[in-house]
N, C-alpha and C positions, 0 to 999 in steps of 0.2 A: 774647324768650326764646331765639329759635335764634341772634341774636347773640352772645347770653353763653356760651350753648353751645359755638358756634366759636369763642369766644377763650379759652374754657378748655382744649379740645380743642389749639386749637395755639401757647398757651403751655405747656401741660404734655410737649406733645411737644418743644416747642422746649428748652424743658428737659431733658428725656431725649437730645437729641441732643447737646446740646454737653454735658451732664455726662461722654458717651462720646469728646465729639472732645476734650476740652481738662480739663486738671486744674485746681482751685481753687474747684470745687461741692461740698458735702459735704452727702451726704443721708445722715444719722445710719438712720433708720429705713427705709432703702430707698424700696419702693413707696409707703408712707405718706407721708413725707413727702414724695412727687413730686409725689403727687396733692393734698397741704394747700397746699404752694408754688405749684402749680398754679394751684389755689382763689384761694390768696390776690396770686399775679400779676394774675388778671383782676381780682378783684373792687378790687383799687388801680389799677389801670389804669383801671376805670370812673368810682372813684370818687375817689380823691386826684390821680391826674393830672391830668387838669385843672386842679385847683385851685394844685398846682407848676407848671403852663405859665403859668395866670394871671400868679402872682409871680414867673416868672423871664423876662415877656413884653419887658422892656426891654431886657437884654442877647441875649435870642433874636435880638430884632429888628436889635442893635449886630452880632450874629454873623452874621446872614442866615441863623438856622436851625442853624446847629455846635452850638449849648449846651442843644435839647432832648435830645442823650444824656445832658445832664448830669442834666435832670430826670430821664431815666429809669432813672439811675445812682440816684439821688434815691427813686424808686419802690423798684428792687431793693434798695438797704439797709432800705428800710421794712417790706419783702416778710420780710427777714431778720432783721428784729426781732421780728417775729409770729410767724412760724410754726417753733414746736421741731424742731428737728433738720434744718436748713435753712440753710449757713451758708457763704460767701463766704470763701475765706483765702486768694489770691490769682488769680492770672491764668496760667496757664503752658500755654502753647502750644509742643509739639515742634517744629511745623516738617514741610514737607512738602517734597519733592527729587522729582522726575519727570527727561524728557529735555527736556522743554523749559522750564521752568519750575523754581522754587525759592524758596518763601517761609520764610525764618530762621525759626525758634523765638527767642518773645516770652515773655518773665516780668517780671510786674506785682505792683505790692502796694499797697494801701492805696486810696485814692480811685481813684487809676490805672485797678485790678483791676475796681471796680464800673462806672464806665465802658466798660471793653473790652469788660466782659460785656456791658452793656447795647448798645452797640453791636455784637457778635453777637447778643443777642437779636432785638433790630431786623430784620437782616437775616433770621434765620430765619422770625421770625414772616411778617415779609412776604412771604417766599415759600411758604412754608405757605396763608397766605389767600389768595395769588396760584391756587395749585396746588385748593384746594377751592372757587374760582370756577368 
């Protein structure tokens, strides 16, 4: 129970952060539907993931591991067929400029968008679960 807890906990945060860092999240009903998206990221993550890893375990394996974002691309569209007011419409990322560094602004659409997401999901979640270790 305290595992489902922490991945709801930091999928629904990991949500809230990149809805703030990057455009192409649309949460219709605000806080509600952060917290149903939420819901419904862990509860397919426990429960359909797997089941997408199972059948996309051949090309995984072709890829060395690249094409589980695809599954979890795979997740997020599922995530956003469920839950109302929860909806994917691209990827656009401004871009960040410091003095030492400089990462372009990225815009995605379509398969692209759910991928990129899902590949910053990735990233945040794991460091979320890293950080409440």
């Amino acid at each position: 129970m305290k595992k489902i807890i922490k991945v709801y906990i930091a999928d629904t945060l990991t949500l809230y952060i990149i809805s703030k860092i990057t455009s192409g999240i649309v949460l219709e009903k605000g806080l509600e539907s952060l917290l149903l998206a939420g819901a419904g990221l862990a509860l397919v993550s426990f429960v359909i993931k797997p089941l997408v890893n199972i059948l996309l375990l051949p090309l995984n394996l072709i890829t060395f591991g690249l094409f589980r974002w695809v599954s979890s691309a795979v997740v997020l569209y599922l995530v956003t067929l469920v839950v109302p007011g929860f909806k994917i419409t691209g990827f656009l990322f401004n871009g960040v400029s410091s003095q030492w560094f400089d990462i372009p602004s990225i815009s995605l659409g379509g398969l692209l968008a759910f991928i990129a997401f899902s590949f910053v999901i990735t990233v945040f979640t794991s460091l979320i679960h890293w950080i409440l270790k």
